[in-house]
BAKOL-791204 format. One record per residue (C-alpha): x, y, z; residue in three letters; residue number from 0. Coordinates in Angstrom, 1 decimal, decimal comma. Layout:
BEGIN
NODE   east  north     up residu num
NODE      X      Y      Z    ALA NUM
...
END
This chain:
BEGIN
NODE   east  north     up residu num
NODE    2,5  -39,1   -1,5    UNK   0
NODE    1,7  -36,4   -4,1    UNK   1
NODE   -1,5  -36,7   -6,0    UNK   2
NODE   -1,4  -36,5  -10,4    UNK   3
NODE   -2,2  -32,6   -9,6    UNK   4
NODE    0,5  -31,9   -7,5    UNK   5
NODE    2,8  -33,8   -9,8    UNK   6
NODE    1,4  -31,8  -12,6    UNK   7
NODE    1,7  -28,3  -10,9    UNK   8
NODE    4,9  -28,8   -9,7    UNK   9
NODE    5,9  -29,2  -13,6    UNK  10
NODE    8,3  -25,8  -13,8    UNK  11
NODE    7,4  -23,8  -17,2    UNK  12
NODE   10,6  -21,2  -18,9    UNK  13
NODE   11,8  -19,0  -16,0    UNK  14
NODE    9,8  -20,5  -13,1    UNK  15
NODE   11,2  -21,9  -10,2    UNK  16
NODE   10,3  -23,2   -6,9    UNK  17
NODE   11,2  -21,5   -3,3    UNK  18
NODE   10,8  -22,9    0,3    UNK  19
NODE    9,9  -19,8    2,1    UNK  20
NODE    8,4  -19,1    5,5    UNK  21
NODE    6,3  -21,4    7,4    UNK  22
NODE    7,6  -24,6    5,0    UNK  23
NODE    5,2  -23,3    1,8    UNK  24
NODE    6,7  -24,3   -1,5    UNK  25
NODE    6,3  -20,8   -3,9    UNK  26
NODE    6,6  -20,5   -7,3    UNK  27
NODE    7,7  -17,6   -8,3    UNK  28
NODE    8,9  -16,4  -12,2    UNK  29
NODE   12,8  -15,7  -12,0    UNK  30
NODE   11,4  -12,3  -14,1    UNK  31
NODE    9,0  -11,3  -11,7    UNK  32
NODE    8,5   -9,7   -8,6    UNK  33
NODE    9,6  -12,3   -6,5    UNK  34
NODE    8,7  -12,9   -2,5    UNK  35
NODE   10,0  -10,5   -0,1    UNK  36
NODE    9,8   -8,1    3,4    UNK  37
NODE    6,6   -5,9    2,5    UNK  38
NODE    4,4   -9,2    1,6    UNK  39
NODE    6,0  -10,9    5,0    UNK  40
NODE    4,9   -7,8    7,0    UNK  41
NODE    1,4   -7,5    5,5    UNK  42
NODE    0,9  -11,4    6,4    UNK  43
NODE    2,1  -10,8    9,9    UNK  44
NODE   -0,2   -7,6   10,3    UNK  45
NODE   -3,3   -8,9    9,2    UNK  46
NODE   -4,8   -9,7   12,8    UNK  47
NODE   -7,4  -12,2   11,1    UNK  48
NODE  -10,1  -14,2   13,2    UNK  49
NODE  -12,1  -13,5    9,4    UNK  50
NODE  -14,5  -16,2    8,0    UNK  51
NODE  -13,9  -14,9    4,1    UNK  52
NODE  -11,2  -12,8    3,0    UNK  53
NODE  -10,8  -11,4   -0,4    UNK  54
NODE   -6,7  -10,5   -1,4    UNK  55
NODE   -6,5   -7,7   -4,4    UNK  56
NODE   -3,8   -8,3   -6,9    UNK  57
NODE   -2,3  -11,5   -5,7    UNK  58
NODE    1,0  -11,7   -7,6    UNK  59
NODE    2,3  -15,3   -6,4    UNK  60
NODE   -0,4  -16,2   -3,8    UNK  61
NODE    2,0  -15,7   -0,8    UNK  62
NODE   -0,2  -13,2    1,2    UNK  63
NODE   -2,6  -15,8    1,0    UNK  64
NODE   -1,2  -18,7    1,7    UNK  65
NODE    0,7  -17,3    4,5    UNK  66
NODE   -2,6  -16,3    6,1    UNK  67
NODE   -4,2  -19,5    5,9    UNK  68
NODE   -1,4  -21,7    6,9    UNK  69
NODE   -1,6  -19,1   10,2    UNK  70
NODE   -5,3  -19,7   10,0    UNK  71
NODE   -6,1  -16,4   10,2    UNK  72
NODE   -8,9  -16,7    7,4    UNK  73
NODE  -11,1  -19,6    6,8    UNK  74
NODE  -11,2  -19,0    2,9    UNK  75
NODE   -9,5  -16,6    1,1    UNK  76
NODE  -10,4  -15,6   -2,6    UNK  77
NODE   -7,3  -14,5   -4,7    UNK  78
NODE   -8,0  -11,8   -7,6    UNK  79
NODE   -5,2  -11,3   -9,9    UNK  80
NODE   -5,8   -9,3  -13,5    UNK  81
NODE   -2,7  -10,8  -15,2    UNK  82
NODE   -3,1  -14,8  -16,3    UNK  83
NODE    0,5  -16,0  -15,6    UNK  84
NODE    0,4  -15,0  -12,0    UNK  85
NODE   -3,3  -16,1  -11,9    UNK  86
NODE   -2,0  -20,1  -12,6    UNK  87
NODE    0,6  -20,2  -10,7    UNK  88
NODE   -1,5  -18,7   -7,7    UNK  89
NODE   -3,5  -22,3   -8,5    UNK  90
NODE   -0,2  -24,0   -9,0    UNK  91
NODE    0,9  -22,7   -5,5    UNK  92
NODE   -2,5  -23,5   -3,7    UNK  93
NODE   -1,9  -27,5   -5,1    UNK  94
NODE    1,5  -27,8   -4,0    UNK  95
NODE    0,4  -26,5   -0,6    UNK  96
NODE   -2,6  -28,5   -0,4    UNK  97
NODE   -4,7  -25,1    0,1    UNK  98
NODE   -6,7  -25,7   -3,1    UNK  99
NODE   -9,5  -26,1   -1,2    UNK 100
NODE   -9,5  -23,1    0,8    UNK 101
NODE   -7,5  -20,6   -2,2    UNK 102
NODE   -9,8  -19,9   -4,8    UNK 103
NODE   -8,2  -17,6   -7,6    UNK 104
NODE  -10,2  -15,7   -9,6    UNK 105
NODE   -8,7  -14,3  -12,8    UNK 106
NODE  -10,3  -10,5  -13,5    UNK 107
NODE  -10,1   -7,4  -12,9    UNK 108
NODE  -10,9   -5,9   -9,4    UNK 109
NODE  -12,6   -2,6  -11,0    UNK 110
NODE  -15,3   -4,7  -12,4    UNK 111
NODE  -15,4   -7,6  -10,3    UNK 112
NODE  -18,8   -8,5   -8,7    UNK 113
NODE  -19,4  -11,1   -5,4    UNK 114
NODE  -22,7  -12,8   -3,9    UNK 115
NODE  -21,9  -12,1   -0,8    UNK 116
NODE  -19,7   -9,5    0,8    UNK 117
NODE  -16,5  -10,3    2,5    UNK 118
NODE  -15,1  -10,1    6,0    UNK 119
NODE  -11,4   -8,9    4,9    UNK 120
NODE  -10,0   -7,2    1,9    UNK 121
NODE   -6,1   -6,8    2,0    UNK 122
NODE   -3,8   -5,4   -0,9    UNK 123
NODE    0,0   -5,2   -1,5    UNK 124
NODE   -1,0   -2,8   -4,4    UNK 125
NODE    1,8   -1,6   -7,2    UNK 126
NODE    3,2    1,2   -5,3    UNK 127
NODE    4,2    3,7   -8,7    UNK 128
NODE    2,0    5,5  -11,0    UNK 129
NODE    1,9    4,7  -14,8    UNK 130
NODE    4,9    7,7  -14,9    UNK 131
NODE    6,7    7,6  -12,0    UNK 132
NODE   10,3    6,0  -12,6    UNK 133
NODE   11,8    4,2  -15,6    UNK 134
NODE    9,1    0,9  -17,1    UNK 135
NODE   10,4   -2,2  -16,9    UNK 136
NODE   10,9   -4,1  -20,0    UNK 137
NODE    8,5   -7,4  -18,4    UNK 138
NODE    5,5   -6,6  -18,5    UNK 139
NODE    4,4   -8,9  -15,6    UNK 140
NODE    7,0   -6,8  -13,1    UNK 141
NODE    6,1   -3,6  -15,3    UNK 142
NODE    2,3   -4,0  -13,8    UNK 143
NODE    3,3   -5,2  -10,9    UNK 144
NODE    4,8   -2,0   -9,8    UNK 145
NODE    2,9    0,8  -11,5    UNK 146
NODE   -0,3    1,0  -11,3    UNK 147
NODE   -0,9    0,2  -14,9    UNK 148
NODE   -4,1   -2,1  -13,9    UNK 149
NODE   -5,9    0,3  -11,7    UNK 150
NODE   -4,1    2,4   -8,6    UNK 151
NODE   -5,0    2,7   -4,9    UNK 152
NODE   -8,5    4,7   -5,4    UNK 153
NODE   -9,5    2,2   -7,6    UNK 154
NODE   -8,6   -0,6   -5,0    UNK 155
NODE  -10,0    0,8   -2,4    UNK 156
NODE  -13,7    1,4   -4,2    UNK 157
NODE  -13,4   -2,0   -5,6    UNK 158
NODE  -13,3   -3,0   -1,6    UNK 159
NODE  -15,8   -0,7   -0,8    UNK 160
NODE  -18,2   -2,4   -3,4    UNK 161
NODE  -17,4   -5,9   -2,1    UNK 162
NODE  -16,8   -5,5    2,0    UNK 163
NODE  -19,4   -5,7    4,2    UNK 164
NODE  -20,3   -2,9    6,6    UNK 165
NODE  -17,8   -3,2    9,5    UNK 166
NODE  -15,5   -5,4    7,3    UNK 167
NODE  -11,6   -5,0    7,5    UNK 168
NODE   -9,1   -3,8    4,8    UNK 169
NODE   -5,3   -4,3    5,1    UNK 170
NODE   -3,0   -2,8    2,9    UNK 171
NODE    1,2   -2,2    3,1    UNK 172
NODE    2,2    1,2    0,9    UNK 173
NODE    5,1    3,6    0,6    UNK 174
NODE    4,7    6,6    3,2    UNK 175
NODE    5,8    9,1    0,2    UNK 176
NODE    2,4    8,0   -1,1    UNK 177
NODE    0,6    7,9    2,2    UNK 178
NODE   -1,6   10,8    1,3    UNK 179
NODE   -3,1    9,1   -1,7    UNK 180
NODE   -3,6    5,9    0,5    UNK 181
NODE   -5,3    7,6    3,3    UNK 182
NODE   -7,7   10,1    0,9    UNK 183
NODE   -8,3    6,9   -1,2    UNK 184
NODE   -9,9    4,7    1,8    UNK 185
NODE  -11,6    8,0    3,1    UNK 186
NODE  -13,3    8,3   -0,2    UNK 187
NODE  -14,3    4,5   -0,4    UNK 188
NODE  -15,9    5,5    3,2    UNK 189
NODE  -13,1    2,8    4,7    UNK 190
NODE  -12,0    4,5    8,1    UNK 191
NODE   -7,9    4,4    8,6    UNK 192
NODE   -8,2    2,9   12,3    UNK 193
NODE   -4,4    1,7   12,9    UNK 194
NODE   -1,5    2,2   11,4    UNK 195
NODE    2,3    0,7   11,7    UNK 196
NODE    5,6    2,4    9,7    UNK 197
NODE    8,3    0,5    9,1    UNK 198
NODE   11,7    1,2    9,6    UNK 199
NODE   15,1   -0,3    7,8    UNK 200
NODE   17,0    0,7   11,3    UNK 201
NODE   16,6    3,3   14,1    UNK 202
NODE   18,1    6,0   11,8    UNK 203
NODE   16,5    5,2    9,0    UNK 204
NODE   13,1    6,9    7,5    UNK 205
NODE   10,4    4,6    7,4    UNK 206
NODE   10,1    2,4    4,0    UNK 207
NODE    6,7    1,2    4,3    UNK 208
NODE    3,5    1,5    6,1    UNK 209
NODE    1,1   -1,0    7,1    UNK 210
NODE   -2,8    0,3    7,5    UNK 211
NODE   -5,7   -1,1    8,8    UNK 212
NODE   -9,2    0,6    8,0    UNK 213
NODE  -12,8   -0,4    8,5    UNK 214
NODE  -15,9    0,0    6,5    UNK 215
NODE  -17,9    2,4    7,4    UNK 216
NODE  -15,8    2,8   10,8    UNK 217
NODE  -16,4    6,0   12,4    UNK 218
NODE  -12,9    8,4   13,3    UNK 219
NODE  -10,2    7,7   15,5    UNK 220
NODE   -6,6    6,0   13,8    UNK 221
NODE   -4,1    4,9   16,6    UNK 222
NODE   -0,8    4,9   15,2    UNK 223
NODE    1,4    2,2   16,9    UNK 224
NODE    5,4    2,2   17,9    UNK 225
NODE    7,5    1,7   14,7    UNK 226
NODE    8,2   -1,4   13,8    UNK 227
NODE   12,3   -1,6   14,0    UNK 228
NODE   13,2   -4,4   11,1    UNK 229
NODE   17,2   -4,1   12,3    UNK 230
NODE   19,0   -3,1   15,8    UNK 231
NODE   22,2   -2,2   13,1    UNK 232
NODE   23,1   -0,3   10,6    UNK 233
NODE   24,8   -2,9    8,5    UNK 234
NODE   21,7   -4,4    8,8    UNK 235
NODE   23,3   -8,3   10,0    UNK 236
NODE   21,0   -8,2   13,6    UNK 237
NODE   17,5   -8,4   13,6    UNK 238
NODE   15,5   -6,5   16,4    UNK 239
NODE   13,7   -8,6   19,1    UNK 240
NODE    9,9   -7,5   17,4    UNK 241
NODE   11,1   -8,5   13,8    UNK 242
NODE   12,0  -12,3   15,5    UNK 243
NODE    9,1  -12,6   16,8    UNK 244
NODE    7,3  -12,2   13,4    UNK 245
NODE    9,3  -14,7   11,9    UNK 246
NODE    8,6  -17,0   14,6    UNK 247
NODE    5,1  -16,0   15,4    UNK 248
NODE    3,8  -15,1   11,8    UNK 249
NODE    2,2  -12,2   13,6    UNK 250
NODE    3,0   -9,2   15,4    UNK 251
NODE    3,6   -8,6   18,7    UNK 252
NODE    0,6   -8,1   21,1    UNK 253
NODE    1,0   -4,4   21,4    UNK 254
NODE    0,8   -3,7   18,0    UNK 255
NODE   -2,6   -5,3   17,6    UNK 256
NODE   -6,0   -3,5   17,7    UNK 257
NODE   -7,4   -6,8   18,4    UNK 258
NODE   -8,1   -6,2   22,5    UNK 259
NODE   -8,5   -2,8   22,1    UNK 260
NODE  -12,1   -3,2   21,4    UNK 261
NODE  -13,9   -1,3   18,5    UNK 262
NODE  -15,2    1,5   20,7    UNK 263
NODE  -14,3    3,7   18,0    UNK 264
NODE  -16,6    1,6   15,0    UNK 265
END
């Protein structure tokens, strides 16, 4: 039976709407917004967890989130998003998934945001265009969500370094045309690269995303796993054995984890 405040959140404002997506969570998203799709999934499933506290940077709809809690791959996760639409409906979508009391959203700005105590994991799908790369969108919500009009990568990944612990983790999914500025980015917040995953349409296809892992204050050494096939076609109808097994799993496969490897390498 749903409480008064799920009744209440599940009241749709102008251009909202509500989405069953993976793993049965109700999303809703803005039908002129950046709506749910493969590079949040990916980051989700990559995200090896076992965390007590996790902290997600620019949180758009709360999916990343709630996808990592329903897998229980976080305890808590705190959700910072700068812009206030996408900061209620985060709220909204932590209600109608009863994860209210496990989402906390905090509505700021990650440059200047402060914490008591460090956290565990910091993970990012970050606006992947700077302020005058390609043509601005007329919404302003979708505008900021893909440039970085409310900070870029560097500031991200200092914003992470200020509120990580030592040894903490950082997860973030970019485009590998801008791979340089990810990588010098963590380097500079002192957050060591330590695995890596690029992402490919189909076998002939250049990779459209990467998937990184670093560590604070982790000392050198990155392993850079097998490529993560999406599609065994090129009309892109048959998905590959690994990408099933994300959808089913909600994580992916074993060899592509870090997790038994140790942390020989900090």
């Amino acid at each position: 039976m749903q409480t008064n405040e799920e009744k209440s959140a599940r009241t749709l404002l102008e251009n909202e709407r509500i989405d069953k997506v993976n793993d049965d969570i109700e999303l809703i998203q803005r039908t002129d917004g950046l709506t749910f799709g493969t590079d949040a999934l990916l980051l989700a499933a990559f995200i090896d967890g076992g965390s007590v506290r996790a902290l997600e940077i620019g949180g758009g709809t709360g999916i990343i989130s709630l996808l990592c809690l329903t897998r229980n791959k976080f305890d808590t996760v705190e959700c910072c998003e700068v812009q206030r639409t996408f900061a209620d409906i985060i709220s909204r979508n932590a209600v109608i998934n009863r994860l209210e009391k496990r989402l906390t959203v905090r509505h700021a700005d990650v440059r200047t945001l402060v914490t008591d105590k460090p956290f565990d994991a910091v993970f990012t799908n970050p606006p992947y265009m700077t302020p005058s790369s390609g043509r601005a969108n007329e919404n302003s919500g979708k505008n900021a969500a893909r440039h970085e009009i409310n900070g870029g990568i560097a500031d991200f990944c200092l914003s992470a370094k200020r509120l990580l612990k030592f040894g903490g983790s950082f997860f973030a999914v970019y485009r590998p045309d801008r791979l340089a500025d990810l990588i010098a980015a963590m380097k500079g917040a002192g957050i060591e690269p330590k695995r890596m995953t690029f992402v490919h349409a189909d076998a002939e296809s250049e990779p459209s995303v990467v998937l990184t892992e670093g560590r604070m204050g982790g000392k050198g050494g990155m392993r850079v796993t097998r490529p993560l096939i999406i599609y065994n076609d090129k009309t892109h109808t048959e998905e590959s054995r690994d990408m099933k097994y994300i959808l089913d799993n909600g994580s992916f496969p074993e060899d592509f984890s870090n997790r038994n490897r140790g942390r020989k390498n900090g």
